[in-house]
N, CA, C and O of each residue as an XYZ file, in Angstrom:
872
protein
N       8.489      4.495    -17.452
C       7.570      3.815    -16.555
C       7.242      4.554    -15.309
O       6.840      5.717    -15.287
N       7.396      3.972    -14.511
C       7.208      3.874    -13.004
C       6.989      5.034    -12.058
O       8.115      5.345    -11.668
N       6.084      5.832    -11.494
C       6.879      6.611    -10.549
C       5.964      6.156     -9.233
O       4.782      6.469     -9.091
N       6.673      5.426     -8.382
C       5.573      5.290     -7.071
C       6.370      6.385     -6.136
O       7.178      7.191     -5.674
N       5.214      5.492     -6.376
C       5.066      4.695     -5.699
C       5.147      3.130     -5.335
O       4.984      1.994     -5.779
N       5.643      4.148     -3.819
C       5.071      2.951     -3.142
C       5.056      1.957     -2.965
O       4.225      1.481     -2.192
N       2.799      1.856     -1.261
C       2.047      1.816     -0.986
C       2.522      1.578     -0.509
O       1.974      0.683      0.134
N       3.480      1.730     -0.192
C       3.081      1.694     -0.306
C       3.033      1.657      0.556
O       4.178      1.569      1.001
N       1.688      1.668      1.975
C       1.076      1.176      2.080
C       0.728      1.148      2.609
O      -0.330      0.768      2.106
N       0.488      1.251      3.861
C      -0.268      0.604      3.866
C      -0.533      0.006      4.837
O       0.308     -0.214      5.709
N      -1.349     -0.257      4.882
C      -1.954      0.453      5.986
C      -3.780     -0.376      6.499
O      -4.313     -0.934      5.540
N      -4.538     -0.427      7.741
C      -5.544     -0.659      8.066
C      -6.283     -0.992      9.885
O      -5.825     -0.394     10.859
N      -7.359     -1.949      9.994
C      -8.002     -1.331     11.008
C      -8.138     -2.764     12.544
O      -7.883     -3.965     12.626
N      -8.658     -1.730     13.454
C      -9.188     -2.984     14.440
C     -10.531     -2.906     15.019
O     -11.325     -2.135     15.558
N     -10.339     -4.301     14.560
C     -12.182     -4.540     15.229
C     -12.286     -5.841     15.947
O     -11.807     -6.883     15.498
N     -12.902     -5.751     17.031
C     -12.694     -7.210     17.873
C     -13.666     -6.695     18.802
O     -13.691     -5.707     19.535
N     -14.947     -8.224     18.418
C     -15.579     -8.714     19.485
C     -15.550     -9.016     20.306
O     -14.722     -9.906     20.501
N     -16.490     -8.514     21.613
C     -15.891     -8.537     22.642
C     -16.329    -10.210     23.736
O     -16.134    -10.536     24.906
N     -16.939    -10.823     22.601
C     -17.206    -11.884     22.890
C     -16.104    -13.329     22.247
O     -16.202    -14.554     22.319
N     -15.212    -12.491     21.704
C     -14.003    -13.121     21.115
C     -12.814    -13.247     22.148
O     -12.293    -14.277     22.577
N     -12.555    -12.078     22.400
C     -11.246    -11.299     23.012
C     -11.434    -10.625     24.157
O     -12.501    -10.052     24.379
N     -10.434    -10.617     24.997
C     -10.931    -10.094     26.213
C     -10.288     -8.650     26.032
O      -9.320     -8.351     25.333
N     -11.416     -7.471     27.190
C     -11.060     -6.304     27.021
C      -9.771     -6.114     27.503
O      -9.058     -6.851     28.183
N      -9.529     -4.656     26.895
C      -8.019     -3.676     27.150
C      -7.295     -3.821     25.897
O      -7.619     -4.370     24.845
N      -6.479     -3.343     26.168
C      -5.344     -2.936     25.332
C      -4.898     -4.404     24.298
O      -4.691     -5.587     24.570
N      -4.891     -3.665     23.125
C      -3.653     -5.071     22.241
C      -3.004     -4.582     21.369
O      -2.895     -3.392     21.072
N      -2.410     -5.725     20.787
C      -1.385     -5.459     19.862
C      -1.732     -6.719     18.566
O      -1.920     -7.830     19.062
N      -1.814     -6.682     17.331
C      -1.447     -7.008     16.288
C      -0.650     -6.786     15.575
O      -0.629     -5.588     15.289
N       0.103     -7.378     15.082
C       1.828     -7.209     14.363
C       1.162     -8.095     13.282
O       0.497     -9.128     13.357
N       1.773     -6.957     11.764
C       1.515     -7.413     10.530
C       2.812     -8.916     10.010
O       4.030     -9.074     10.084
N       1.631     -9.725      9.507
C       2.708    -10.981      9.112
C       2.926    -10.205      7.215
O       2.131     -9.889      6.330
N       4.156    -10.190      7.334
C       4.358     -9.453      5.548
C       3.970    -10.964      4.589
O       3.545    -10.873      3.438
N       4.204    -12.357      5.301
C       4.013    -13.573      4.502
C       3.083    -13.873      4.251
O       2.956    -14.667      3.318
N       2.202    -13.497      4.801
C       0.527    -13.244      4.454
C      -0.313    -12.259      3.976
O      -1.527    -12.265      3.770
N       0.424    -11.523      3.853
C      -0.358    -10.085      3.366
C       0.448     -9.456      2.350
O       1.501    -10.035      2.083
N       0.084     -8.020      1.507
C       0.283     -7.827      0.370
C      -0.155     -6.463      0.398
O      -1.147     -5.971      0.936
N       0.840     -5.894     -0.338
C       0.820     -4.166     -1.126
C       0.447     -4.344     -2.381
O       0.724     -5.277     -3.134
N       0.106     -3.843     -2.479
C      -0.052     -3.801     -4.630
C      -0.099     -2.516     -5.057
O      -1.125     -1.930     -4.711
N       0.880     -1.715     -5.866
C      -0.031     -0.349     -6.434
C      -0.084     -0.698     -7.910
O       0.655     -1.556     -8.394
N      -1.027      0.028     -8.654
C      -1.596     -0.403    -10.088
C      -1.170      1.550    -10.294
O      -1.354      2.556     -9.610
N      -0.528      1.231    -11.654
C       0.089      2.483    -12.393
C      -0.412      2.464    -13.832
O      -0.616      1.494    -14.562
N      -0.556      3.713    -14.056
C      -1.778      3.116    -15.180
C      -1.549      4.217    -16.760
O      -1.840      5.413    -16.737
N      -1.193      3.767    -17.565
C      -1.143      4.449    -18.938
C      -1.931      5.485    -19.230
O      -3.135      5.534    -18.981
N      -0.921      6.803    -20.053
C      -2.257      7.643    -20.677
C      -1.141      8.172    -21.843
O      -0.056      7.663    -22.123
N      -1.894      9.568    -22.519
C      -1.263     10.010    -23.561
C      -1.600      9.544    -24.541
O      -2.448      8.655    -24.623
N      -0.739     10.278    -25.889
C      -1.138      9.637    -27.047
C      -0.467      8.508    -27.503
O      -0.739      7.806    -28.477
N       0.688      8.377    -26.478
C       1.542      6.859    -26.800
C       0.868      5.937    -25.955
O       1.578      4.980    -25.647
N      -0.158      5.927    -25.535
C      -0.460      4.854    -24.981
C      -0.486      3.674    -24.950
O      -0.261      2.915    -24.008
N      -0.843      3.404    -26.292
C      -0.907      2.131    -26.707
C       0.261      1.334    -27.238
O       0.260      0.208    -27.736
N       1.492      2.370    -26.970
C       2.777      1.316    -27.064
C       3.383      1.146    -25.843
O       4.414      0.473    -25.840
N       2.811      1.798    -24.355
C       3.168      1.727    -23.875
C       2.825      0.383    -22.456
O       2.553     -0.772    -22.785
N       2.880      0.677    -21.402
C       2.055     -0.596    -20.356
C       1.474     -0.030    -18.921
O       2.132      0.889    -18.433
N       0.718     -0.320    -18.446
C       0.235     -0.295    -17.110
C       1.318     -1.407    -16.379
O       1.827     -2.385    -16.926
N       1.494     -0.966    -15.047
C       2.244     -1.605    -13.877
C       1.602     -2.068    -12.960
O       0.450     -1.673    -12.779
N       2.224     -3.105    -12.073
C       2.118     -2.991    -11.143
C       3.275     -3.370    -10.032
O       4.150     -4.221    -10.190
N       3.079     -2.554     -8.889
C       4.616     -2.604     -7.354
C       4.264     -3.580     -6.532
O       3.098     -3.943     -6.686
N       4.972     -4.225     -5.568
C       4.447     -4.644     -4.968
C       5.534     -4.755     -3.612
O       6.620     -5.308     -3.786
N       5.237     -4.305     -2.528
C       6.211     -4.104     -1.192
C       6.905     -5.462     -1.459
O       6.841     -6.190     -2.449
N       7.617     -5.604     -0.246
C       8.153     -6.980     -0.478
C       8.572     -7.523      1.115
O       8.522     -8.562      1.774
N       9.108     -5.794      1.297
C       9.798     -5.588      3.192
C       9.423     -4.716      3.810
O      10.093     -3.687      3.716
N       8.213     -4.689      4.715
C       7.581     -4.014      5.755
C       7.358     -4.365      7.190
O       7.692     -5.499      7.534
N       6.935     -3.703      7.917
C       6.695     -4.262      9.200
C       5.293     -2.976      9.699
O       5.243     -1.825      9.265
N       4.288     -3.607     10.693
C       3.210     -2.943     10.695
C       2.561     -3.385     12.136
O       2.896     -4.351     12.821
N       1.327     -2.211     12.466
C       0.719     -3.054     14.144
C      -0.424     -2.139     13.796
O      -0.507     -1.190     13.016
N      -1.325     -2.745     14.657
C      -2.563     -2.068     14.823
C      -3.000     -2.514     16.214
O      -3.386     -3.633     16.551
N      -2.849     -1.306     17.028
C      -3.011     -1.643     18.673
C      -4.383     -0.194     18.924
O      -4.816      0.896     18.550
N      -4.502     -1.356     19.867
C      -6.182     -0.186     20.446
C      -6.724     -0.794     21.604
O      -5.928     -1.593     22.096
N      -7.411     -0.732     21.994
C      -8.486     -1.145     23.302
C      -9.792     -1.524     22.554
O     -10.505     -0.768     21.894
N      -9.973     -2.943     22.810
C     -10.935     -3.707     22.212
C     -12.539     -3.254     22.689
O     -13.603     -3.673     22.234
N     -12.354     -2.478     23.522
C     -13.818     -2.291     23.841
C     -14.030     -0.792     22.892
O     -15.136     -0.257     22.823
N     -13.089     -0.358     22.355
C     -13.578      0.897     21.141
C     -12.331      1.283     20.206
O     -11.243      1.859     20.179
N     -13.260      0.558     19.464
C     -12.169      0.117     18.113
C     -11.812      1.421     17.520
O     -10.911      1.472     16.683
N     -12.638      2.788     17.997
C     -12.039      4.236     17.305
C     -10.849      4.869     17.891
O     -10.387      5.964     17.571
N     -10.303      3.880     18.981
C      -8.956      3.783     19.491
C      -7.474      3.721     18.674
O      -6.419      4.347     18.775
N      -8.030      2.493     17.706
C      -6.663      1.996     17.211
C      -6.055      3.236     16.868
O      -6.296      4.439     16.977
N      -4.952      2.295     16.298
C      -3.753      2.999     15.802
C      -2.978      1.955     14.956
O      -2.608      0.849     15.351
N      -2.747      2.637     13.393
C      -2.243      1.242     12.350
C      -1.042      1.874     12.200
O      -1.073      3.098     12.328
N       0.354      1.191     11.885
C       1.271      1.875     11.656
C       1.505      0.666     10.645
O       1.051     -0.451     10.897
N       2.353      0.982      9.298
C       2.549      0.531      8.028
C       4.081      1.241      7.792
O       4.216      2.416      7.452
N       5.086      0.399      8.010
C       6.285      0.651      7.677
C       7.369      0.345      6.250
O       8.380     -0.285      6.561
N       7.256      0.727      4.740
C       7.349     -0.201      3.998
C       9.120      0.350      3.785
O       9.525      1.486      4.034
N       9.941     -0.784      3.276
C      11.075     -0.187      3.030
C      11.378     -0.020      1.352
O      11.291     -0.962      0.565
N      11.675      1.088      1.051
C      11.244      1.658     -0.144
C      12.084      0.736     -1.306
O      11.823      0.745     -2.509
N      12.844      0.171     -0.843
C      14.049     -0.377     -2.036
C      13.914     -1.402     -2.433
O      14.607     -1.891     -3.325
N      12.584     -2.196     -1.604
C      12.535     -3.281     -1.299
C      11.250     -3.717     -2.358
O      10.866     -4.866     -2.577
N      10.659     -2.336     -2.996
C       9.669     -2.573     -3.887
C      10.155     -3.164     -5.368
O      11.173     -2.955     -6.027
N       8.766     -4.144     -5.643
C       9.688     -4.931     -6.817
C       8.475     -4.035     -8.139
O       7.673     -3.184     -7.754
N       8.565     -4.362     -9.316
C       7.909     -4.000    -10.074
C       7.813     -5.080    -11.092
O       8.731     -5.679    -11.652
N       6.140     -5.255    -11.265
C       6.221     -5.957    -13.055
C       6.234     -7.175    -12.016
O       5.933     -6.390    -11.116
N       6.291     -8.029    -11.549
C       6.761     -9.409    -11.121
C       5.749    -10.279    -11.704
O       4.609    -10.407    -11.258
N       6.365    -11.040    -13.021
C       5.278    -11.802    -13.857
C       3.948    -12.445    -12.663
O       2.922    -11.768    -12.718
N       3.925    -13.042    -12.154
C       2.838    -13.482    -11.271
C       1.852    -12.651    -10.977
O       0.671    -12.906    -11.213
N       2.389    -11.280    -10.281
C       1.501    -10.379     -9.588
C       0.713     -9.196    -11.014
O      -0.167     -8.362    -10.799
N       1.440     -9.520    -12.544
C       1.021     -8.318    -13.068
C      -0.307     -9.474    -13.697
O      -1.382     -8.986    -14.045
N      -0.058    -11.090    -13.785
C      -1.089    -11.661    -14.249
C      -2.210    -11.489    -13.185
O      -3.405    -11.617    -13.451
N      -1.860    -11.274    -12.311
C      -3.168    -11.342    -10.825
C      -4.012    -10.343    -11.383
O      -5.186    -10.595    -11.654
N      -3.500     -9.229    -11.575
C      -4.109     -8.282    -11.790
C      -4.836     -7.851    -13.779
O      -5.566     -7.004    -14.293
N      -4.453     -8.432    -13.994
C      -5.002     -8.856    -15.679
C      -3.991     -8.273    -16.469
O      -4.438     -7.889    -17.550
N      -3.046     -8.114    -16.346
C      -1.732     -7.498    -17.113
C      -1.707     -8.285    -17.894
O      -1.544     -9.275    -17.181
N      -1.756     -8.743    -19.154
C      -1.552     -9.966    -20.128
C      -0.449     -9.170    -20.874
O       0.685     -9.621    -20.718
N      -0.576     -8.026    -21.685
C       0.345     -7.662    -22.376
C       1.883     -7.641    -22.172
O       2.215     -6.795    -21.342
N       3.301     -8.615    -22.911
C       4.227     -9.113    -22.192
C       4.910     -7.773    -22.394
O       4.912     -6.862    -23.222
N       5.772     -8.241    -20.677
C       6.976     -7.402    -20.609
C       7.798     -7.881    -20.259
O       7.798     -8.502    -19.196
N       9.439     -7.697    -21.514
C      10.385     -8.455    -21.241
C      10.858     -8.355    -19.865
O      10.348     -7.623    -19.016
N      11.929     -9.182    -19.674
C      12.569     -8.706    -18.742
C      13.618     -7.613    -18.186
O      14.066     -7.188    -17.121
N      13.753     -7.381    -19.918
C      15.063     -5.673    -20.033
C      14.058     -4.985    -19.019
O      14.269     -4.731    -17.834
N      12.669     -4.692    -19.928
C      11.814     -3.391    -20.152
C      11.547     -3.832    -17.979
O      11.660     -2.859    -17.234
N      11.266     -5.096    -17.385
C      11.155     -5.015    -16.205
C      12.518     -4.100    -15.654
O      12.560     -3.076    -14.971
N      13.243     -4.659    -16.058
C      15.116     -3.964    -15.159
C      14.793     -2.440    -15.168
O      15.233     -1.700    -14.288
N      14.054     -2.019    -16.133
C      14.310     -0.730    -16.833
C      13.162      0.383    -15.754
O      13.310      1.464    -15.183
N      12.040     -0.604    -15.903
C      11.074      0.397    -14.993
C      11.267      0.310    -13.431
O      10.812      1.127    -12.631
N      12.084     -0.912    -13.089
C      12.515     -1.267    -11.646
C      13.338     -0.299    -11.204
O      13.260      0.020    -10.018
N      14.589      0.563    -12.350
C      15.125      1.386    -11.636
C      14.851      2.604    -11.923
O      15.135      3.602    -11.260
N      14.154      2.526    -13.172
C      13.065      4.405    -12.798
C      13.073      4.173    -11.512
O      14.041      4.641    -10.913
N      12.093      3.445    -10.736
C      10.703      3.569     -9.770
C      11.718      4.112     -8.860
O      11.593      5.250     -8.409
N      12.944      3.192     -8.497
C      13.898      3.589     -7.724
C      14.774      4.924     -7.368
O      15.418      5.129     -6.339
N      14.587      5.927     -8.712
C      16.152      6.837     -9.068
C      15.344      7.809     -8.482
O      14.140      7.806     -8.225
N      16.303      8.725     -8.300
C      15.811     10.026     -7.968
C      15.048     10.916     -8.430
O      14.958     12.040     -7.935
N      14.274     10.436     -9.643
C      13.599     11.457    -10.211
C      12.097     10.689    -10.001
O      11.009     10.997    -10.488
N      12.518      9.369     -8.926
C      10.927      8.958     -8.531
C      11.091      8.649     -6.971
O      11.560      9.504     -6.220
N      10.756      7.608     -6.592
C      11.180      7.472     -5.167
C      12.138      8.315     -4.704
O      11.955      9.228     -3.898
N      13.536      7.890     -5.407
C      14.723      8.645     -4.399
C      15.032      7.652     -3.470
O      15.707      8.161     -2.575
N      14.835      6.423     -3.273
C      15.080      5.390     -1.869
C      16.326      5.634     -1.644
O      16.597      4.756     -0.825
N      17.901      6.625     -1.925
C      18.684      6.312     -1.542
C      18.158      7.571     -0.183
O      18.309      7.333      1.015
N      17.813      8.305     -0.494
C      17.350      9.494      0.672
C      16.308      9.464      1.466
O      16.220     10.186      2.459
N      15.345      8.556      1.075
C      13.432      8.042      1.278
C      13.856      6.809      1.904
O      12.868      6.080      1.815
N      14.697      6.231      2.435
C      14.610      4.767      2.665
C      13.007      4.151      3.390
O      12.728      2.995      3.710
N      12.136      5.434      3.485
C      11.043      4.377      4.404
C       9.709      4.997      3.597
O       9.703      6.140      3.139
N       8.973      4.390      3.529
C       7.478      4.920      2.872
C       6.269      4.398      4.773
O       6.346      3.380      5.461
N       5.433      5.539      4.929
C       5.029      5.026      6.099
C       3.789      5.863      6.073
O       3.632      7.024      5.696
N       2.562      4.595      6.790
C       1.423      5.199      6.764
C       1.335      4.516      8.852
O       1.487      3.449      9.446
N       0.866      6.562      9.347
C       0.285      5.792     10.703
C      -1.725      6.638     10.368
O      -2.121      7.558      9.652
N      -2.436      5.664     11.347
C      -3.761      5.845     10.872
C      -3.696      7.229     12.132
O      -2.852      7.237     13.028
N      -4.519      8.077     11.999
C      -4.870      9.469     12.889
C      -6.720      9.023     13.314
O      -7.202      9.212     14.431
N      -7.454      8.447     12.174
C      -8.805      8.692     12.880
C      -9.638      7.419     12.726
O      -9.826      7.210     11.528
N     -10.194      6.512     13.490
C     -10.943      5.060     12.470
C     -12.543      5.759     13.091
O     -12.642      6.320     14.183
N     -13.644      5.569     12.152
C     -14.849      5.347     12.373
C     -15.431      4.371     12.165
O     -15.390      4.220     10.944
N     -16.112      3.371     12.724
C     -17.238      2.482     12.714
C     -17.770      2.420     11.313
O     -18.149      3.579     11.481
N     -18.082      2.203     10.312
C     -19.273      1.971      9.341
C     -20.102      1.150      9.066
O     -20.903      1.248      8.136
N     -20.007      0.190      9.880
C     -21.049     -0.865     10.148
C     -20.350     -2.273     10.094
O     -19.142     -2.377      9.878
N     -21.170     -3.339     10.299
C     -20.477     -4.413     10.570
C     -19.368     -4.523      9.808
O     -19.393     -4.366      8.587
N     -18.309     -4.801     10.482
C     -16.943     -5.024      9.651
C     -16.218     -4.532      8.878
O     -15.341     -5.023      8.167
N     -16.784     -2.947      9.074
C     -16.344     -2.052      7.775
C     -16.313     -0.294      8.294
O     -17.308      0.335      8.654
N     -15.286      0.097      8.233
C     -14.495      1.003      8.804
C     -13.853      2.318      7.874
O     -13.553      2.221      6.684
N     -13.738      3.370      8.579
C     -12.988      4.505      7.374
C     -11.924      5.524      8.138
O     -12.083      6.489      8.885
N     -10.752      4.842      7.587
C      -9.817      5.489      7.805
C      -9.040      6.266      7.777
O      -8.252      5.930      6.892
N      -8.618      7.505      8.383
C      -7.669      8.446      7.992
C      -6.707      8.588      8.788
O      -6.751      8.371      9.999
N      -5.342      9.135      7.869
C      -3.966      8.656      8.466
C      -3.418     10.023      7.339
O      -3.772     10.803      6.455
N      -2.182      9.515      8.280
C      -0.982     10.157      7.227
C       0.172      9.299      6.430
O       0.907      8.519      7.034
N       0.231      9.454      5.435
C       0.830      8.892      4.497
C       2.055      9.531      3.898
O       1.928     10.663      3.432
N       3.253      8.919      3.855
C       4.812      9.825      3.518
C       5.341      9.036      2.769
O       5.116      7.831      2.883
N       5.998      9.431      2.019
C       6.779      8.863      0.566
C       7.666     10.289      0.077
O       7.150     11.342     -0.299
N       8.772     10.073      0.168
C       9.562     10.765     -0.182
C       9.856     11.660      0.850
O       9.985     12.795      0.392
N       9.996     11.609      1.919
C       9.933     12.755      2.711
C       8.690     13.233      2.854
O       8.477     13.517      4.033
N       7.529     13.497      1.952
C       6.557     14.317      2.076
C       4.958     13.918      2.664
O       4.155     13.325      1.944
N       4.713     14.240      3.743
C       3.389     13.635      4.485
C       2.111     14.253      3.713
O       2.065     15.483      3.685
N       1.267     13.675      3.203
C      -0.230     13.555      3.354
C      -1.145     13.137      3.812
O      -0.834     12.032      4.257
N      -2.326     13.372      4.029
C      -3.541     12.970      4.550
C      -4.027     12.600      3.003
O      -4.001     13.011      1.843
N      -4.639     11.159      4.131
C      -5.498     10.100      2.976
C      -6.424      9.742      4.017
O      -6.380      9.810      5.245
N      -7.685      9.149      2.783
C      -8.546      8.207      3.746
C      -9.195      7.283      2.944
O      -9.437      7.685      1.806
N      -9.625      5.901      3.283
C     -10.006      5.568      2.992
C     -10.937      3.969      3.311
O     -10.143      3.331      4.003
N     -12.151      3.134      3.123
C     -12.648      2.288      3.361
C     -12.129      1.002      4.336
O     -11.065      0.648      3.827
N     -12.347      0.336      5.250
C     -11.413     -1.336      4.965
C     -12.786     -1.799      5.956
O     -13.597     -1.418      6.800
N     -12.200     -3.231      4.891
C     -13.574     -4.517      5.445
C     -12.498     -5.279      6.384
O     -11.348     -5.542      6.034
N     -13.084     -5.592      7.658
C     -11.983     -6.042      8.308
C     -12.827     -7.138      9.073
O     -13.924     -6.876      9.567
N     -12.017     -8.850      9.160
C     -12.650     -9.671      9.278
C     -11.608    -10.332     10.680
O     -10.422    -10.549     10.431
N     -12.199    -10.639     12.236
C     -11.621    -11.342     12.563
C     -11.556    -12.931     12.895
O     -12.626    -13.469     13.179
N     -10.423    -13.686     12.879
C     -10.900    -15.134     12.908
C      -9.884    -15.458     13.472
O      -8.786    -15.109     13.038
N     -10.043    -16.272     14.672
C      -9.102    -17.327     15.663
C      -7.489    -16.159     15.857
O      -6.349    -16.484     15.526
N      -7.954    -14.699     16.531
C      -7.021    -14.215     17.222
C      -6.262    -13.539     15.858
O      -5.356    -12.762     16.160
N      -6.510    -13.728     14.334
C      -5.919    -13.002     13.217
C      -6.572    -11.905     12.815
O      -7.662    -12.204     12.327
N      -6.348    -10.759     12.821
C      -7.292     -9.852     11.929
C      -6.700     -9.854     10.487
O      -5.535    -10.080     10.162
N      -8.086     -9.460      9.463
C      -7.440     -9.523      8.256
C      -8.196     -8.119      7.430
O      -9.405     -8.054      7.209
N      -7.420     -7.296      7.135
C      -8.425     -5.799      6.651
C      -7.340     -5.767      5.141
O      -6.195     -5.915      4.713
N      -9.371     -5.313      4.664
C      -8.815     -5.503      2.737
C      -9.240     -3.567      2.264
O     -10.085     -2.789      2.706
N      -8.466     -3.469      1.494
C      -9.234     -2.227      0.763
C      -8.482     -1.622     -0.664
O      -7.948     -2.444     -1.409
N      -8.461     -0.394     -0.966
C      -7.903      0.244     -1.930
C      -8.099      1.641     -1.563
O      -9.171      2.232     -1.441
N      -6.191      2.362     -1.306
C      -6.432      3.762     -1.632
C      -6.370      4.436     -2.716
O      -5.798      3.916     -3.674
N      -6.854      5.560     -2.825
C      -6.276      6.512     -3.953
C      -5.408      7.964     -3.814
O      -5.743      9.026     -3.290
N      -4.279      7.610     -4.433
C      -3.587      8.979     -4.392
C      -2.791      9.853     -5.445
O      -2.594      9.399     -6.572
N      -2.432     10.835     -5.160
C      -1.443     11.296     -6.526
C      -0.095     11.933     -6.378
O       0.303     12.991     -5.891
N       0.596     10.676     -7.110
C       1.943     11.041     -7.325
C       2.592     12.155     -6.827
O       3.507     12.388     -6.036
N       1.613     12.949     -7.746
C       2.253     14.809     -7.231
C       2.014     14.844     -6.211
O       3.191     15.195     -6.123
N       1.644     14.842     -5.193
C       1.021     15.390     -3.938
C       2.515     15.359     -2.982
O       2.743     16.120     -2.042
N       3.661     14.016     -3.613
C       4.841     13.498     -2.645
C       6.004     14.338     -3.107
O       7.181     14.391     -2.751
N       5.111     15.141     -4.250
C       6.784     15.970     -4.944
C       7.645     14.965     -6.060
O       8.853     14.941     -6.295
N       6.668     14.253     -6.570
C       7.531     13.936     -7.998
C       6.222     13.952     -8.980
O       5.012     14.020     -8.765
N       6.991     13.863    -10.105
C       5.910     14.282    -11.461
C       6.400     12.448    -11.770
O       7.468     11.837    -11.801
N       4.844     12.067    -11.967
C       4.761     10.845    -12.731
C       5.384     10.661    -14.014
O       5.486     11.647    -14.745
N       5.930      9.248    -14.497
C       7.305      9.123    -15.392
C       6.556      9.662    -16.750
O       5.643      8.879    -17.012
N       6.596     10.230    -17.255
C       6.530     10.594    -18.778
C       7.815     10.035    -19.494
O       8.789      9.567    -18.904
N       7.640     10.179    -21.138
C       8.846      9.752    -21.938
C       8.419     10.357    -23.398
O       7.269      9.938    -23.533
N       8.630     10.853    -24.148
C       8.536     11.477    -25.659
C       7.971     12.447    -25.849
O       7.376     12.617    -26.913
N       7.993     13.669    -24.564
C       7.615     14.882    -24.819
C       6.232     14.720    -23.547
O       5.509     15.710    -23.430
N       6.004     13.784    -22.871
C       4.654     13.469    -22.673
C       3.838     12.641    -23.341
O       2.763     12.317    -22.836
N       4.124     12.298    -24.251
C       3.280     11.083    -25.408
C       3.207      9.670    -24.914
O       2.520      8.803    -25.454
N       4.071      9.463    -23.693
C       3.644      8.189    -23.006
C       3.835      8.422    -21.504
O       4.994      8.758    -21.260
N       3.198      8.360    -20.633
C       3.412      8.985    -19.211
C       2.265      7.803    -18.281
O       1.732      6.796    -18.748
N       2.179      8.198    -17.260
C       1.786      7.365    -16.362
C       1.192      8.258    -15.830
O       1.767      9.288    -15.479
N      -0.525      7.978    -15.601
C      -1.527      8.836    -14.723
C      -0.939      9.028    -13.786
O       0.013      8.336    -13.425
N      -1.521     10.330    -12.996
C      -0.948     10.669    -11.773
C      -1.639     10.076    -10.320
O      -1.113     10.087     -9.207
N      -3.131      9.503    -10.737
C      -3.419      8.828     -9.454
C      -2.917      7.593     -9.709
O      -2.557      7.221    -10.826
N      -2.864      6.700     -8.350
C      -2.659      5.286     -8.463
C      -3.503      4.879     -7.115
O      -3.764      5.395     -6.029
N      -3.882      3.201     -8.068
C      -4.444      2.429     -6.673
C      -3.831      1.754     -5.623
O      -3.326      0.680     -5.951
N      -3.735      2.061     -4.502
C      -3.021      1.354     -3.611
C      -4.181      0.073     -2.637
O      -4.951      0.229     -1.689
N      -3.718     -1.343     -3.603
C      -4.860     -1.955     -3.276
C      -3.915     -3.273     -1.644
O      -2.791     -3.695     -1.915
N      -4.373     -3.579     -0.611
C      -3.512     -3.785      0.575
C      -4.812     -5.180      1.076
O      -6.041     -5.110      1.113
N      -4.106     -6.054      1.318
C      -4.913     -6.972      2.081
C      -3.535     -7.418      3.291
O      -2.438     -7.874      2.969
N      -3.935     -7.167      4.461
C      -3.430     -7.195      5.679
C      -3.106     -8.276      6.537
O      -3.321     -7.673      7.588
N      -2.803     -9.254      6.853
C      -2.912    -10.539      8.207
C      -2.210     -9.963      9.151
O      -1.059     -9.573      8.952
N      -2.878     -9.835     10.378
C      -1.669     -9.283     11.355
C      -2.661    -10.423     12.743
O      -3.873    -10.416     12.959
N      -1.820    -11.079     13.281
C      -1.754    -12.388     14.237
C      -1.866    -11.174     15.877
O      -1.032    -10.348     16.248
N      -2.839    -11.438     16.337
C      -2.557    -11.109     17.980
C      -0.869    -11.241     18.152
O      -0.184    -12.039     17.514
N      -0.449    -10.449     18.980
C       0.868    -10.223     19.320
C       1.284    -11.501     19.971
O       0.380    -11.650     20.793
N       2.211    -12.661     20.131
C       2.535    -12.912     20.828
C       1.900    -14.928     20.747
O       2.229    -15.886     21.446
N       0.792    -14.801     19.409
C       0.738    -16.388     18.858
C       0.931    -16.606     17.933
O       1.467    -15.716     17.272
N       0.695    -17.638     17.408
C       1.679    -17.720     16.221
C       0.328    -18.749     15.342
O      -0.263    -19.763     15.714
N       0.219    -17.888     14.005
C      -0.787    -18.754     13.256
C      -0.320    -19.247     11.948
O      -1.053    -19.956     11.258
């Protein structure tokens, strides 16, 4: 199975009207009870078809997105996920995503501690997966493009990518999907029978965000 990643994660933006919020400086702190990592891992090879698509999903993170409301190309997102804490397969989240094909619960135990061992994560040495954002641009109402650096395993990359970001009564809420590859963090995605069943090397890291103004409580 498994090699995350991850997402994860994850990561996004600030935007606030200034007819909402008053200017200067803020802070948004991610609520993890409202918001969500997801990465989608995805089948190839010639075993494919005995094999399954995944999906991760964080579980324990902590995150902020602080900037000066009068220029939102200020912020700064920080996405803290704790790597051990990722679950895999979790019947609910693989139906969200159209996973119908069953997976026992061995075959869950089984890809839960691939994702985990050292020949994928590594969380006993990786304990943190972390995205901080480096650049936000404007793209028009409510919709933004982000680039950051992204680390998993020890190893930092540059990513970028889209988020629609909506605010309402002091909550921001930013949705999107990255794309990245496995290799890029220094592990080779899980193969099994020579290569005849393996797991693409990109994955989607799809993230919907709630993070509450610092300091109320929604």
């Amino acid at each position: 199975m498994s090699g995350w990643l991850q997402r994860g994660l994850l990561f996004w933006l600030l935007c606030l009207p200034l007819a909402v919020c008053a200017e200067g400086p803020v802070v948004y702190s991610v609520d993890p009870t409202r918001s969500e990592l997801v990465v989608q891992l995805f089948k190839t090879g010639v075993g494919a078809a005995l094999a399954h698509d995944h999906v991760v999903r964080a579980t324990e993170y902590t995150g902020s997105i602080q900037g000066d409301t009068t220029d939102p190309t200020t912020a700064v997102i920080i996405i803290e996920v704790r790597a051990a804490s990722l679950q895999a397969d979790e019947p609910e989240i693989r139906h969200r995503y159209g996973l119908t094909a069953p997976l026992s619960e061995e075959d869950r135990r089984a890809v839960q501690a691939t994702m985990l061992s050292a020949s994928q994560l590594d969380v006993q040495r990786f304990p943190t997966i972390r995205f901080r954002s480096t650049k936000v641009v404007p793209q028009g109402t409510g919709r933004y493009a982000v680039t950051g650096e992204l680390t998993i395993r020890g190893v930092t990359q540059p990513v970028s990518f889209p988020v629609q970001v909506e605010l309402h009564d002091r909550v921001l809420r930013g949705r999107g999907t990255v794309r990245f590859l496995q290799s890029s963090f220094g592990y080779k995605p899980y193969s099994a029978f020579l290569g005849a069943v393996r797991n693409k090397d990109e994955v989607l890291l799809h993230f919907d965000i709630v993070a509450p103004l610092a300091g109320t409580r929604r």
